[in-house]
gemmi code that builds the backbone of each chain (N, CA, C; Angstrom):
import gemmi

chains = {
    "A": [
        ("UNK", (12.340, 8.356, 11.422), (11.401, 7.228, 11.580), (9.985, 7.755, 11.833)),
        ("UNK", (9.901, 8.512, 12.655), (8.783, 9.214, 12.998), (8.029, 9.963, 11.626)),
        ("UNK", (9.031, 10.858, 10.982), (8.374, 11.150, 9.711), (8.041, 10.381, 8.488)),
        ("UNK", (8.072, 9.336, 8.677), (8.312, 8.375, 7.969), (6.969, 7.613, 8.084)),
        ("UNK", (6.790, 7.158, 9.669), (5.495, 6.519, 9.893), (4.680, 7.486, 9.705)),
        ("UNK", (4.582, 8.844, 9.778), (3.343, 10.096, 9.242), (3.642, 9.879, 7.760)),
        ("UNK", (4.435, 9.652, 7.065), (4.289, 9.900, 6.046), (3.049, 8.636, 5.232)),
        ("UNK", (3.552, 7.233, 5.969), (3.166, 5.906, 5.864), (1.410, 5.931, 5.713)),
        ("UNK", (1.172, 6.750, 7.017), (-0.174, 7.216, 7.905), (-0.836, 8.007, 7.024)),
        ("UNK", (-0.393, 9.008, 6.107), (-0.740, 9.673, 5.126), (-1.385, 8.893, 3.943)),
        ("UNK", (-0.464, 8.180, 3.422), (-0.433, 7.353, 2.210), (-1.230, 6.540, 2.010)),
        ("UNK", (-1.014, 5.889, 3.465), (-2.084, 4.331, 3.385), (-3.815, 4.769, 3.481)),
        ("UNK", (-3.809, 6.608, 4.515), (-5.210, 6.576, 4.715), (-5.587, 6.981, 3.239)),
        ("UNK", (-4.919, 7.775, 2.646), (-5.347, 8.448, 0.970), (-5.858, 7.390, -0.077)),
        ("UNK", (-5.117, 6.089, 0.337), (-5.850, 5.255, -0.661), (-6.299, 4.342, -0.205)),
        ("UNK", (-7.007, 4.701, 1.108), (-7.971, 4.018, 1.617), (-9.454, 3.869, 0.782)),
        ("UNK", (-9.918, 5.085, 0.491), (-11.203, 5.581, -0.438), (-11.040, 5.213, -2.025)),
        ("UNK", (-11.975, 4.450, -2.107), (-12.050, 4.363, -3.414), (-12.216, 5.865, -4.906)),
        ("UNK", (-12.633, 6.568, -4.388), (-12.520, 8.025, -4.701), (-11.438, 8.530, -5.329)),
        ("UNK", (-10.677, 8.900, -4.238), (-9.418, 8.936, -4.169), (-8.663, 7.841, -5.267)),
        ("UNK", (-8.772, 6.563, -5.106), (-8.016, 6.017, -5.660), (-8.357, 6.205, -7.589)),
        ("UNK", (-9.601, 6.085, -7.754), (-9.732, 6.618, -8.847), (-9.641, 7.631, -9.629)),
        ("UNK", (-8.904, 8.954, -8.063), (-8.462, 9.926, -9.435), (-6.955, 9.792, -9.502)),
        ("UNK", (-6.360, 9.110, -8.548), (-4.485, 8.601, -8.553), (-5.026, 7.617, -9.756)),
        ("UNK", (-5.994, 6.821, -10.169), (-5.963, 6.398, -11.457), (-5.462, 6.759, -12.949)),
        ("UNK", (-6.859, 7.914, -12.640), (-6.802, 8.815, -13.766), (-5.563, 9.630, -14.052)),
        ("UNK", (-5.049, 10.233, -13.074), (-3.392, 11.044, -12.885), (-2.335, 10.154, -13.483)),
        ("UNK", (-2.775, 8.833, -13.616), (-1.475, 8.190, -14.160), (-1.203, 8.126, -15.452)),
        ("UNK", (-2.588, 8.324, -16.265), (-2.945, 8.786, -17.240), (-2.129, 10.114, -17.769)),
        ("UNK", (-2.317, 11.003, -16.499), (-1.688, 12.474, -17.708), (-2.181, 13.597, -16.498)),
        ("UNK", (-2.109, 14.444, -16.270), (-2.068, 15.681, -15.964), (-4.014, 15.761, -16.191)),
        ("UNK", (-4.843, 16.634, -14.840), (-6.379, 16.522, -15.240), (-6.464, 18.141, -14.147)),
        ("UNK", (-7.392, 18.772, -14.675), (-7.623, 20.088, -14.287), (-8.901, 19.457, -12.928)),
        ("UNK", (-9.275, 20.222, -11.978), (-10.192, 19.873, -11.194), (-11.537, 19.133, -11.530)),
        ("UNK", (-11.995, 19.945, -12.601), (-13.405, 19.904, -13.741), (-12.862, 18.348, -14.163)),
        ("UNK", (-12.044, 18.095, -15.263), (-12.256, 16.897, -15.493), (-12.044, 15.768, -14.621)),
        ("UNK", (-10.840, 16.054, -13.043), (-11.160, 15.047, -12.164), (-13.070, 14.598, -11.549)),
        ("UNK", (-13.836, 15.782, -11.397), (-14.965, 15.918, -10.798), (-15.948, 15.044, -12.036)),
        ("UNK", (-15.850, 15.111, -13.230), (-16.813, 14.970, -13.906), (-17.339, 13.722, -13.879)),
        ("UNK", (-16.341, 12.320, -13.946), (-17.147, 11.343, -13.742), (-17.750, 10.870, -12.759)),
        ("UNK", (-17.592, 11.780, -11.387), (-17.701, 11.178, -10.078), (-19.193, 12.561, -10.117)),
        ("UNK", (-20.242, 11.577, -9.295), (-21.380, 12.114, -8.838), (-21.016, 12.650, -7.413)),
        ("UNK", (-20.652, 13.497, -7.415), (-20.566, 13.925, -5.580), (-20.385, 15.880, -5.826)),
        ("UNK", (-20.626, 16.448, -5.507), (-20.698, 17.543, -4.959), (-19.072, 18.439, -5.039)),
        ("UNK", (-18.678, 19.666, -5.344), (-17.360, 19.807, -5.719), (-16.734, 20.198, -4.364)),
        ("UNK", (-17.367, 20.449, -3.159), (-16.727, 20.526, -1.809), (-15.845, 19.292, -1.648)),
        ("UNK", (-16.572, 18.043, -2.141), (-16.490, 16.849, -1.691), (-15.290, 16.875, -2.579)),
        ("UNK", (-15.249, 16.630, -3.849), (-13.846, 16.562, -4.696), (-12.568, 17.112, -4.009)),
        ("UNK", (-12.806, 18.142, -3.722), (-12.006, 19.411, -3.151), (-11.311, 18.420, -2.173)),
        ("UNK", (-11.964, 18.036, -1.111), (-11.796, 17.442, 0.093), (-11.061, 16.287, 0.208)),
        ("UNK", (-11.263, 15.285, -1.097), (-10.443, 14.243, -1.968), (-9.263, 14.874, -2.496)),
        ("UNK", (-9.327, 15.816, -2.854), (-7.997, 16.081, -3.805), (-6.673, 16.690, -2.742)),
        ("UNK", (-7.573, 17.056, -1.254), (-6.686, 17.994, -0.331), (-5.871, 17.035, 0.154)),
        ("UNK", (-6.455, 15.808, 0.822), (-6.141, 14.270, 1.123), (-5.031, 14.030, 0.200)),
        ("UNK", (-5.517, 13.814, -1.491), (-4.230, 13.588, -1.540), (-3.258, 14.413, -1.612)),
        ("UNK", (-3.018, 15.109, -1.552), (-2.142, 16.502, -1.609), (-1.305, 16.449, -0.690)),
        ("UNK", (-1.688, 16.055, 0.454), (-1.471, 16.267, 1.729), (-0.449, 14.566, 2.119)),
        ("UNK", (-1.075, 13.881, 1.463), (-0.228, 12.523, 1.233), (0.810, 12.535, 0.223)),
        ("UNK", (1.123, 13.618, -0.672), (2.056, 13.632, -1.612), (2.014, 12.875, -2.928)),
        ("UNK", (0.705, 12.405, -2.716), (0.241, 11.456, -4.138), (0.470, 12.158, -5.270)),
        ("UNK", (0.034, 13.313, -4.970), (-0.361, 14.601, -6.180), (0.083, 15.499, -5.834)),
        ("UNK", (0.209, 16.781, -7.038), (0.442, 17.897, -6.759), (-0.833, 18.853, -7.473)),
        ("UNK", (-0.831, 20.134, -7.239), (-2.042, 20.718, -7.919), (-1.167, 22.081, -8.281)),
        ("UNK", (-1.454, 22.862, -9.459), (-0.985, 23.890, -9.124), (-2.242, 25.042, -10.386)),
        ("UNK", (-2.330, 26.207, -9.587), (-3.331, 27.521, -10.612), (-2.682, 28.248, -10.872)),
        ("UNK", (-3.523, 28.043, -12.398), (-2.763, 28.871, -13.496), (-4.635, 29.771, -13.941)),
        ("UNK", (-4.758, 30.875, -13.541), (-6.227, 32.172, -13.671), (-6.982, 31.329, -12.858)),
        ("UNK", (-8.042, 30.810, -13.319), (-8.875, 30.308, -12.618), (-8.928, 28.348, -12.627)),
        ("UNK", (-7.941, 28.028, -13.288), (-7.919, 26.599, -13.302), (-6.936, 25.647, -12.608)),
        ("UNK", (-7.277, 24.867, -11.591), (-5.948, 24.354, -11.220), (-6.343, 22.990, -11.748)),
        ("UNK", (-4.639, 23.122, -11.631), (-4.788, 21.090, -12.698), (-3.367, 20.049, -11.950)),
        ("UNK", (-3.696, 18.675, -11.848), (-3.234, 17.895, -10.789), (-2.192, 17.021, -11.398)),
        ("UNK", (-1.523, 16.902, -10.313), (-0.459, 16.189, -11.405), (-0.223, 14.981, -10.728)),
        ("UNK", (0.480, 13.616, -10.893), (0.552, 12.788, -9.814), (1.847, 12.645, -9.528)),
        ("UNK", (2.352, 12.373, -8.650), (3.803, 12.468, -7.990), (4.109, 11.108, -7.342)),
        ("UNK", (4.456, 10.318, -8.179), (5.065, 9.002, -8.326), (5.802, 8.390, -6.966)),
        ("UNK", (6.619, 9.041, -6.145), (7.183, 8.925, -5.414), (6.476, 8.410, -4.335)),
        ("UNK", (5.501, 8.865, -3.983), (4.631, 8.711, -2.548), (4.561, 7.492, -2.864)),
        ("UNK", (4.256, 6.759, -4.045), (3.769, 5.079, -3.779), (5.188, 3.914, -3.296)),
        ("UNK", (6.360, 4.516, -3.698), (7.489, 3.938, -3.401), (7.509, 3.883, -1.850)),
        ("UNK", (7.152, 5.176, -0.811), (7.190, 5.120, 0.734), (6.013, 3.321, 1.326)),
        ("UNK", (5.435, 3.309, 0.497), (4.405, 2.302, 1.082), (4.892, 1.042, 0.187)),
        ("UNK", (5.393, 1.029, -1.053), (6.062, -0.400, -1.738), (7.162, -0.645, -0.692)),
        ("UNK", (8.313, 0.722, -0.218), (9.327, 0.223, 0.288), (9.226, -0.589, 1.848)),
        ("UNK", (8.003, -0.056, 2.786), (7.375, -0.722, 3.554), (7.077, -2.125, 3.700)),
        ("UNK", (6.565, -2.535, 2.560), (5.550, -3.644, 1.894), (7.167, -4.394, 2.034)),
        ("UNK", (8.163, -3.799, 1.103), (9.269, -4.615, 0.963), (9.843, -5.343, 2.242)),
        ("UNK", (9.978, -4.412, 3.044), (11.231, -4.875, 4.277), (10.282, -5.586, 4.592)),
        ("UNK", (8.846, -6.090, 5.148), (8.104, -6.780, 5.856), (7.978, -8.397, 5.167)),
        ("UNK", (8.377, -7.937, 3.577), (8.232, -9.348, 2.820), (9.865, -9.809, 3.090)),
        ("UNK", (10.571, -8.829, 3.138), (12.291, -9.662, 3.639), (11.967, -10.523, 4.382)),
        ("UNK", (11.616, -10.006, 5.856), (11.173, -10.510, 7.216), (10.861, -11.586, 6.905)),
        ("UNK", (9.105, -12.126, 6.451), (8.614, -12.944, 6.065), (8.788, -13.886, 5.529)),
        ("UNK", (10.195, -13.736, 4.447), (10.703, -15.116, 3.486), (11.594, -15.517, 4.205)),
        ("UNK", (12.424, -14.430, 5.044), (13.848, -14.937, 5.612), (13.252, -16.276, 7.055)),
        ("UNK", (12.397, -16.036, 6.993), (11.282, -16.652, 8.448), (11.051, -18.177, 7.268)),
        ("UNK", (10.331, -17.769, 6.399), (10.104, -18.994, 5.519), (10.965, -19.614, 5.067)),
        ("UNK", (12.265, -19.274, 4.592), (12.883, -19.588, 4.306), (14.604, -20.689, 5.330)),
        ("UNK", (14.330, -19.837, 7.161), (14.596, -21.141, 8.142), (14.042, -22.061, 8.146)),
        ("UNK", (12.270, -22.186, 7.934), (12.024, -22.838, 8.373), (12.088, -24.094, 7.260)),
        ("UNK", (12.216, -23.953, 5.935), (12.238, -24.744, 5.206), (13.473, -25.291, 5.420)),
        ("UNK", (14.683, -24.814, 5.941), (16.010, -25.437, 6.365), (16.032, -26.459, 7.232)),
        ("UNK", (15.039, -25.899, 8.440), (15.198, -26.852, 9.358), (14.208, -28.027, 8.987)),
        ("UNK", (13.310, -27.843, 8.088), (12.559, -29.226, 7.539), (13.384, -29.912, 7.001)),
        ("UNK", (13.840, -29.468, 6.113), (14.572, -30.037, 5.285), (15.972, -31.304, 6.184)),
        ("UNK", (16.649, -30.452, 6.845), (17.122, -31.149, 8.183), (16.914, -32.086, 8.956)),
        ("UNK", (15.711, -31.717, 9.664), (14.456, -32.723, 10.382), (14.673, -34.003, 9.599)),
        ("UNK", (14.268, -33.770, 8.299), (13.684, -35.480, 7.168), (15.040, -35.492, 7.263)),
        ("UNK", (16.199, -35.061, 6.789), (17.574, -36.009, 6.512), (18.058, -36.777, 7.538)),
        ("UNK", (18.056, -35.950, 9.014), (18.295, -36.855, 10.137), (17.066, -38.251, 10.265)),
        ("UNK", (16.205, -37.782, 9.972), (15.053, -39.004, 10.156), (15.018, -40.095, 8.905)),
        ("UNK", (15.692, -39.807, 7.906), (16.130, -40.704, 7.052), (16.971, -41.416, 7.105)),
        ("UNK", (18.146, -40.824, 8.252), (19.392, -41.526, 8.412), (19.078, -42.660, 9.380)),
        ("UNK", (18.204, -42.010, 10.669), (17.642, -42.724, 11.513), (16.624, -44.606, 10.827)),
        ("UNK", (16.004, -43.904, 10.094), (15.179, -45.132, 9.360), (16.356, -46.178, 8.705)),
        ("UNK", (17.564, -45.804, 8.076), (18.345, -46.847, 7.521), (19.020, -47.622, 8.496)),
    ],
    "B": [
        ("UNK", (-15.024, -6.172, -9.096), (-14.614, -5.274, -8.818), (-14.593, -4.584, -7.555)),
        ("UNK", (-16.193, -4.325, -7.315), (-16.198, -3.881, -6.143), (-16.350, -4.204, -5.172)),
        ("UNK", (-16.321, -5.746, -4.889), (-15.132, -6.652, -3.772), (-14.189, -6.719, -3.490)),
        ("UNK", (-12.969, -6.295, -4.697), (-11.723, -5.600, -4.943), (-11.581, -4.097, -3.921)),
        ("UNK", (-12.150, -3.796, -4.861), (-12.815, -1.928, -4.145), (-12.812, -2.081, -2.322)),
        ("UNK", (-13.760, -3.281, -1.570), (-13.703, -3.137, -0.510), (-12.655, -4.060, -0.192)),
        ("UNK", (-11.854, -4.943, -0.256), (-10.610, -5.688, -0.021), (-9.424, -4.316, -0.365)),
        ("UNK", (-9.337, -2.974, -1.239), (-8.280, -2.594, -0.712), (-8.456, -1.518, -0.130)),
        ("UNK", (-9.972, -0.830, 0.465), (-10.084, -0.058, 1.213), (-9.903, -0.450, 2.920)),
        ("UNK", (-10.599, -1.905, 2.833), (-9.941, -2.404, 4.189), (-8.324, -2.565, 4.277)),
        ("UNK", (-7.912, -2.764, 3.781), (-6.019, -3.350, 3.810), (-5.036, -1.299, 3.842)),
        ("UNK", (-5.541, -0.990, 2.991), (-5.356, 0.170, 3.007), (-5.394, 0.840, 4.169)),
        ("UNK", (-6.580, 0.910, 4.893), (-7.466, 1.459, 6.192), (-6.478, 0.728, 6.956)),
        ("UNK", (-6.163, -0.582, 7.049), (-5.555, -1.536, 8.460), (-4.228, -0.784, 8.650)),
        ("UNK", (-3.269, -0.676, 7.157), (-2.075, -0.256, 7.369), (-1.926, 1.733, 7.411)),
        ("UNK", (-2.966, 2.372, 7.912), (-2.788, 3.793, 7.712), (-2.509, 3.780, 9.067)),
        ("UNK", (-2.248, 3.024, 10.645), (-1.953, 3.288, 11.665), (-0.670, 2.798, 11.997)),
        ("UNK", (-0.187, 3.152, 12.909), (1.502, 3.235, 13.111), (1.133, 1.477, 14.194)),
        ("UNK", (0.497, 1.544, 15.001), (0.453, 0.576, 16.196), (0.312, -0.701, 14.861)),
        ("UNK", (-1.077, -0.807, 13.896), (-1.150, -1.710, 13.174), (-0.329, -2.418, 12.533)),
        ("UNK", (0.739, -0.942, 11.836), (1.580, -1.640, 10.788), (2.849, -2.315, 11.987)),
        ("UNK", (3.087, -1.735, 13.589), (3.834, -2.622, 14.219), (3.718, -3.989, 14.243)),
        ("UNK", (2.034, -4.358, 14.824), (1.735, -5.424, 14.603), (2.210, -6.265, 13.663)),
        ("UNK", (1.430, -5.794, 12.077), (2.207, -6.670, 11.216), (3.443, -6.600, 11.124)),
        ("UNK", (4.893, -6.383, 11.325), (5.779, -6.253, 10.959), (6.344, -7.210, 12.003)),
        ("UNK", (5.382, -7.887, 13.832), (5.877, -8.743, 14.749), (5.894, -9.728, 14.107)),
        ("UNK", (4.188, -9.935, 13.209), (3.745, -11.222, 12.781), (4.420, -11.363, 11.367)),
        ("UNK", (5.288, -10.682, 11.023), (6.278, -11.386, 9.738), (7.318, -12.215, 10.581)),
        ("UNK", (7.460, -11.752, 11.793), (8.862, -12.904, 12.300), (8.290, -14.372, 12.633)),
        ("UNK", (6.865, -14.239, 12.579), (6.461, -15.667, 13.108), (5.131, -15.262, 14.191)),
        ("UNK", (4.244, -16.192, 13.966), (3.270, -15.667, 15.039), (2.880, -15.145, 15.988)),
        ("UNK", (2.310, -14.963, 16.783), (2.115, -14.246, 18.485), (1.034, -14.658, 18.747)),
        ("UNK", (1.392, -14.430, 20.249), (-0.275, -14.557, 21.045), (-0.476, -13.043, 21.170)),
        ("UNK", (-2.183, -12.896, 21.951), (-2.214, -11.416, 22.143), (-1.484, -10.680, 22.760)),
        ("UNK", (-0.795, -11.604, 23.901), (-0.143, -10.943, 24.963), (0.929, -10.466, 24.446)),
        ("UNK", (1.999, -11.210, 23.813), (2.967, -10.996, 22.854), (2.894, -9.598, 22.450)),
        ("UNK", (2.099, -9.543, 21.430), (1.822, -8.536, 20.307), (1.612, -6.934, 21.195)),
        ("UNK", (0.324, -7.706, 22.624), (0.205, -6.163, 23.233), (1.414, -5.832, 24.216)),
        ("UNK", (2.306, -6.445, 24.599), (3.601, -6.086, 25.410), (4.151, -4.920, 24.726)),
        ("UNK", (4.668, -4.503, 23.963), (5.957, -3.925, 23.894), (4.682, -2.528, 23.310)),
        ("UNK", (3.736, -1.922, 23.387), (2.642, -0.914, 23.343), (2.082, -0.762, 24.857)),
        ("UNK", (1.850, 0.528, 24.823), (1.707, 0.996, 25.693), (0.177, 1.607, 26.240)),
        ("UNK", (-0.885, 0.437, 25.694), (-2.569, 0.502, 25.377), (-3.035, -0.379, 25.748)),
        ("UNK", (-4.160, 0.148, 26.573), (-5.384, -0.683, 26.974), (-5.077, -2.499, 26.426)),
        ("UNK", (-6.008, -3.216, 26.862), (-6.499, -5.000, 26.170), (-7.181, -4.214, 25.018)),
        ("UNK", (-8.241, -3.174, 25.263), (-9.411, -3.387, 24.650), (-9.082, -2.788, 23.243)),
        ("UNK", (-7.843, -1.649, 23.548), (-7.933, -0.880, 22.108), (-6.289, -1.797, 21.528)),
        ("UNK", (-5.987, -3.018, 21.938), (-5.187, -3.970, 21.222), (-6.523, -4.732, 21.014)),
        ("UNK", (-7.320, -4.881, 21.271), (-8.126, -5.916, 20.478), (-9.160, -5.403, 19.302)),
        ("UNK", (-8.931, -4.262, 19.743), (-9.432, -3.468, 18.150), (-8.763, -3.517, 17.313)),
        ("UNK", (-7.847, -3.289, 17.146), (-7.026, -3.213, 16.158), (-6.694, -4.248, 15.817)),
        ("UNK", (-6.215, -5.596, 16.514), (-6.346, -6.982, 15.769), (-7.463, -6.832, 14.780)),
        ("UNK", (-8.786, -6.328, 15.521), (-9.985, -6.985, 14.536), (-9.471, -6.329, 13.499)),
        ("UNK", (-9.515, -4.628, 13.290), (-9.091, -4.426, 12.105), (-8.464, -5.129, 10.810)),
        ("UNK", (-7.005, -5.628, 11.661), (-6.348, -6.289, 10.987), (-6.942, -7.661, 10.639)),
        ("UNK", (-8.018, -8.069, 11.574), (-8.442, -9.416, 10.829), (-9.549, -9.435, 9.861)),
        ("UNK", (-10.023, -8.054, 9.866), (-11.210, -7.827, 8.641), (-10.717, -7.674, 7.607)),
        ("UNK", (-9.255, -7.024, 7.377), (-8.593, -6.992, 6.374), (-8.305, -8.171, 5.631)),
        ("UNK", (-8.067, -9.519, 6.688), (-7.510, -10.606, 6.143), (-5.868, -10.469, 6.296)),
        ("UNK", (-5.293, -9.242, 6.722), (-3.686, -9.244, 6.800), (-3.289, -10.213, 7.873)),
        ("UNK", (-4.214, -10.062, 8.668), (-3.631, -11.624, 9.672), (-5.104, -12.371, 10.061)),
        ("UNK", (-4.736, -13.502, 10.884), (-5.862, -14.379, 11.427), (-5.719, -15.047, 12.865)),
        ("UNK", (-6.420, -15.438, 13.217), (-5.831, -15.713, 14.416), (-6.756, -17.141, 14.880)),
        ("UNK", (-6.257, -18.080, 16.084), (-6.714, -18.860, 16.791), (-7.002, -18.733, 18.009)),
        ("UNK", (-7.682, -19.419, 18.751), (-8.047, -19.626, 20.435), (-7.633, -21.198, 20.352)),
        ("UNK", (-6.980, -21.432, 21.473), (-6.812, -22.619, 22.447), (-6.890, -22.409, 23.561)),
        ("UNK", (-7.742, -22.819, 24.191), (-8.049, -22.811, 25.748), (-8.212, -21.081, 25.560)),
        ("UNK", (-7.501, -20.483, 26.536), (-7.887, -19.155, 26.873), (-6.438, -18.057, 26.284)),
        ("UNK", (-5.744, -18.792, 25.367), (-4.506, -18.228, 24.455), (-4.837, -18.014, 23.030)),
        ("UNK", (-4.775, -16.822, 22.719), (-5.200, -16.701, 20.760), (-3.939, -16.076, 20.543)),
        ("UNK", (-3.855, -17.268, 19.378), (-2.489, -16.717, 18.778), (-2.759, -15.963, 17.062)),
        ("UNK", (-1.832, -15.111, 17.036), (-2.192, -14.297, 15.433), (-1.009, -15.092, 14.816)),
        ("UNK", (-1.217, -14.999, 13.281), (-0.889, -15.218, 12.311), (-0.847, -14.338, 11.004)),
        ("UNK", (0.286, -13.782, 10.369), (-0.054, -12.752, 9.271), (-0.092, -13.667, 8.330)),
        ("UNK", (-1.028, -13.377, 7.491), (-1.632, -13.857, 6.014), (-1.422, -12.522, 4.824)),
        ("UNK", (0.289, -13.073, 4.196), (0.923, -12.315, 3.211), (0.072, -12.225, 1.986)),
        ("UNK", (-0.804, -12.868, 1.764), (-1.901, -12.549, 0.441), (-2.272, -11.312, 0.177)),
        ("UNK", (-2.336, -10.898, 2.009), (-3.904, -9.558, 1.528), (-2.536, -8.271, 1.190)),
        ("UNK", (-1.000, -8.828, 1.130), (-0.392, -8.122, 0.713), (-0.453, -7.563, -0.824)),
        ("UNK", (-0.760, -8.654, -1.477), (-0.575, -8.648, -2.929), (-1.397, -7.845, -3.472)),
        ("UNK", (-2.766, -8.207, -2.451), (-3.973, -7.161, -2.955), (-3.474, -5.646, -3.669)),
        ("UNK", (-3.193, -5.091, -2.496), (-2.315, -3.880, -2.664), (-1.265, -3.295, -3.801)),
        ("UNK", (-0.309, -4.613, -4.018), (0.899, -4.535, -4.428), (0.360, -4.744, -5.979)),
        ("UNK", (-0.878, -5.593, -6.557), (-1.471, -5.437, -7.430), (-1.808, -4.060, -8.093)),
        ("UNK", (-2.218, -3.909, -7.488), (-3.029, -2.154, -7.547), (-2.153, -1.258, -7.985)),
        ("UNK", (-0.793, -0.943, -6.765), (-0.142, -0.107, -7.250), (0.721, -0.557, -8.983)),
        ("UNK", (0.859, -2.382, -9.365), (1.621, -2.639, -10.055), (0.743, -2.064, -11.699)),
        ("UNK", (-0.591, -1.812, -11.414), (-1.504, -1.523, -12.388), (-1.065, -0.050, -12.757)),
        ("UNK", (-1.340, 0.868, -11.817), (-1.008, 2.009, -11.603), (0.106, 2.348, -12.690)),
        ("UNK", (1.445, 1.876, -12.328), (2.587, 2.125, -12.102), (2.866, 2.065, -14.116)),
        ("UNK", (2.237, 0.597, -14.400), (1.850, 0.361, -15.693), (1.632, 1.305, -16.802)),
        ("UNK", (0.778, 1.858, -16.556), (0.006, 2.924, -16.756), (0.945, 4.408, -17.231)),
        ("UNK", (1.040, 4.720, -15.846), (2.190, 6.009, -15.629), (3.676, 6.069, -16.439)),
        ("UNK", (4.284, 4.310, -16.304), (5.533, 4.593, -16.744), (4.954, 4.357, -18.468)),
        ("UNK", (3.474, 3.676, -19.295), (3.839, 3.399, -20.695), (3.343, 5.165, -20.978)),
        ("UNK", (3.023, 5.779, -20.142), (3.181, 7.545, -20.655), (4.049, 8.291, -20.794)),
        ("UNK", (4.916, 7.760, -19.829), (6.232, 7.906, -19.584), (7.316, 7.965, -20.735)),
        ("UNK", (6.990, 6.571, -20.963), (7.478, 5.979, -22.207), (7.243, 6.755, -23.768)),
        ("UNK", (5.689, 7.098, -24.104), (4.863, 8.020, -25.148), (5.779, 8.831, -24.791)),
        ("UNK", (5.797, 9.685, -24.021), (5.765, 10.629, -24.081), (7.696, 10.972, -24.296)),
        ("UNK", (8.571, 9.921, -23.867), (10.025, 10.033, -24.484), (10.222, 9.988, -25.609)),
        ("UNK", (8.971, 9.020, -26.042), (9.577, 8.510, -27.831), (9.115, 10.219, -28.847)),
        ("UNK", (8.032, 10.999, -27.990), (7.391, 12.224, -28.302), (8.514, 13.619, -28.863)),
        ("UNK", (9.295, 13.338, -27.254), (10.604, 14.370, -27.307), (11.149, 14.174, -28.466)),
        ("UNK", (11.552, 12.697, -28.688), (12.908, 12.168, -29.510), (12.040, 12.096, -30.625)),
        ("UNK", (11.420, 11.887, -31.056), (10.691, 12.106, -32.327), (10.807, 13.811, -32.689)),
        ("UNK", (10.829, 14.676, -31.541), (10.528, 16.334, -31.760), (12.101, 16.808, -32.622)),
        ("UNK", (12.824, 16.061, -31.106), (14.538, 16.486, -31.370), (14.797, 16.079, -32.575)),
        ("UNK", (14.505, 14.439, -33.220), (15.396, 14.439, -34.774), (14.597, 16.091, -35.908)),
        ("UNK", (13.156, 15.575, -35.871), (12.819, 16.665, -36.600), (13.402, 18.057, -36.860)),
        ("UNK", (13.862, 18.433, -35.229), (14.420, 19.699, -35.499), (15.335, 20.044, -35.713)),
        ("UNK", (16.516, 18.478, -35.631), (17.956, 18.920, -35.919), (18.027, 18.594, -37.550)),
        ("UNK", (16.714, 17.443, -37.973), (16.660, 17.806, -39.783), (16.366, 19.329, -40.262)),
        ("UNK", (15.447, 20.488, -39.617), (15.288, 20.984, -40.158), (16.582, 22.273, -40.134)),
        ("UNK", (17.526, 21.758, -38.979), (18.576, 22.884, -38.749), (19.584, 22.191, -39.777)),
        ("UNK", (20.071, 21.248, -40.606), (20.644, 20.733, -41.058), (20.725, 21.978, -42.486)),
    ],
}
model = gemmi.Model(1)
for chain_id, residues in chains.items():
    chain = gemmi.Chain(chain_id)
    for i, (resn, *xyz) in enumerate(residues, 1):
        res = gemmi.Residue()
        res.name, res.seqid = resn, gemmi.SeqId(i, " ")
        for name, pos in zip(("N", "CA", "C"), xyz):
            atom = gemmi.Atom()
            atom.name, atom.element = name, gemmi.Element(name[0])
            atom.pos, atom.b_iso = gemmi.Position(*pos), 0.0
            res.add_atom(atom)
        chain.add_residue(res)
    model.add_chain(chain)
structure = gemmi.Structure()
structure.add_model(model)
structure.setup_entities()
């Protein structure tokens, strides 16, 4: 559970930044070497670097060098830890919506019986 | 767009903390007051009332005052925000997915015509 909420904590801060989210964009696309993640973005390549470690570190992506080029890959899985999240909380939520529409529903039949 | 852009950097940002995503996961069973919500944590009023705000800049929940009682409410919308995003994503990744099977199987007949 514990690794789980770090993992959560990871995920959710990585695509917090719009940055970020636009190169998990581009990755869904295909496989991108550092250079072409950096190119459309105006920022400085420390700064890329610093984006790409984030996600790395969240499991969004992977990176790996081959001489002098490393190139990123995206790793599908990490978004399932935060859908499967999203999920159990929407169980919660309908199973809640879904008493309460019972007991409405209830409420009016007794109060219908009452009115005849 | 980039109202989008800041609607899922906030929602994103709300759910990267462990205390937050508790929160929301009380307010799927049905509302709370503050007191509620800050009982079962082990923090200050002040840094439970941060983190509400968080969560209410996000729009993931909302809340009321009566007399000197505010009760929260989660608002499942600013879920979708999210669940959008990744469903774009996902789009994306699996029709490459897809290219890129019909790619193989296009490779494999070729080569078992030419071993024929």
């Amino acid at each position: 559970m514990a690794n789980n909420n770090a993992a959560l904590n990871r995920v959710f801060h990585a695509l917090a930044d719009p940055t970020r989210r636009a190169m998990v964009a581009r990755l869904c696309r295909g496989p991108a070497t550092v250079s072409e993640l950096a190119k459309p973005l105006s920022m400085a390549l420390p700064t890329v670097l610093q984006h790409l470690q984030v996600l790395e570190q969240s499991r969004l992506i992977r990176s790996e060098k081959a001489g002098r080029v490393r190139t990123c890959h995206l790793e599908p899985v990490a978004f399932a830890t935060i859908e499967q999240w999203i999920g159990r909380q929407r169980m919660v939520w309908e199973a809640r919506l879904d008493r309460m529409e019972a007991y409405v529903k209830d409420l009016a039949q007794k109060e219908a019986k009452h009115a005849k």
